[in-house]
C-alpha positions in Angstrom: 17.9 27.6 11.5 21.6 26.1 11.0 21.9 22.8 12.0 24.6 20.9 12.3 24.3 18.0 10.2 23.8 14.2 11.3 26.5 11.9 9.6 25.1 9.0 7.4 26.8 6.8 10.0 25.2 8.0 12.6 21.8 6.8 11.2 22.3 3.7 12.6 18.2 3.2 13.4 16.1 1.4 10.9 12.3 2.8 11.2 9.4 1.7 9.2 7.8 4.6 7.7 3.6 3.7 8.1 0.6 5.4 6.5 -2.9 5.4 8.2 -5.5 3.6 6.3 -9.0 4.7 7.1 -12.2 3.1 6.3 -15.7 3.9 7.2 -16.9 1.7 10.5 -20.8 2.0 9.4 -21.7 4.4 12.2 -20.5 7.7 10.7 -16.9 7.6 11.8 -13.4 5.7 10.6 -11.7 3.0 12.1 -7.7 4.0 11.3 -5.4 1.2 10.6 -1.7 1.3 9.7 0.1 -0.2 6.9 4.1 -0.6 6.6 5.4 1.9 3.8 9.6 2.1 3.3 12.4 1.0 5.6 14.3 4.2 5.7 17.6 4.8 8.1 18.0 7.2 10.7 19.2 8.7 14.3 17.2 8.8 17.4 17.7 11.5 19.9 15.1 11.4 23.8 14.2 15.1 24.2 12.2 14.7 27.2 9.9 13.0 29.7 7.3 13.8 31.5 5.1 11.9 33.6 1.7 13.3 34.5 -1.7 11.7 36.2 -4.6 11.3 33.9 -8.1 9.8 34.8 -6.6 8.8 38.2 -3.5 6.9 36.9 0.3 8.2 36.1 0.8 8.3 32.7 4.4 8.6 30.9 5.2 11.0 27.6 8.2 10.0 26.3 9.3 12.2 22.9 12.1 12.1 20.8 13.7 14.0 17.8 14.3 11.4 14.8 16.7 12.8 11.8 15.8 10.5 8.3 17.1 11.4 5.1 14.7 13.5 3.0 11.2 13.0 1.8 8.4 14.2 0.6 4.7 13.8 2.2 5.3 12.7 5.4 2.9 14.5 7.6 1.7 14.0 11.1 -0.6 11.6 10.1 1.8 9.1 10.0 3.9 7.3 12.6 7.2 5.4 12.7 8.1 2.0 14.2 11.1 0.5 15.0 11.1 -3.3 16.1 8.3 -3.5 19.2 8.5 0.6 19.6 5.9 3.0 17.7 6.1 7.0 17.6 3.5 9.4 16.6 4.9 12.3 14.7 3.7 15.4 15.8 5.7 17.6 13.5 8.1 17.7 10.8 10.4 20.1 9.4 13.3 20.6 7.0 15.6 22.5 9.2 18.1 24.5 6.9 15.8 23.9 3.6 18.4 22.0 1.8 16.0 19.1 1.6 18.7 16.9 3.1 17.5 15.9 6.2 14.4 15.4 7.3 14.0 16.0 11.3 10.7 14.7 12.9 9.3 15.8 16.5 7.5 12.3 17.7 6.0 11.1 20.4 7.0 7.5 21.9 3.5 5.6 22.1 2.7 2.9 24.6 1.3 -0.2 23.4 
């Protein structure tokens, strides 16, 4: 897949790259928390919206594609905030396998 790519000054964005911390809640299960990892740069881009009804109540999905610089490790696990605004990443992929950029499919959450 050729992309064409983002330029640097387009990455205007600064996100906060965070990784779950899980630890055991006594019962069997995990309670997931979040701690801050790198400040990296990059672009924002709304795909879609959709709004849908769910347990009687309209409910808005909101995703976005998020172009960052390169790195290794980040899986779906994690999530990106930037200021008040948090995104769940659903997928990642290196889109022409340069390891240049880094494209992220994510999912606006709502607090």
């Amino acid at each position: 897949m050729r992309t064409k790519p983002i330029p640097i000054g387009a990455r205007a964005r600064r996100f906060v790259l965070e990784m779950p911390l899980e630890r055991p809640d006594g019962f069997g299960g995990v309670i997931r928390t979040y701690t801050s990892g790198p400040q990296i740069w990059g672009a924002i881009e709304m795909l879609s919206g959709a709004e849908r009804v769910r347990a009687d109540r309209p409910e808005q999905s909101l995703t976005h594609r998020i172009t960052l610089r390169y790195r290794e490790g980040v899986t779906g696990a994690m999530r990106l905030t930037s200021g008040l605004r948090r995104f769940a990443i659903r997928t990642t992929a290196d889109p022409d396998g340069s390891k240049r950029d880094l494209v992220c499919l994510v999912e606006e959450m709502r607090a």
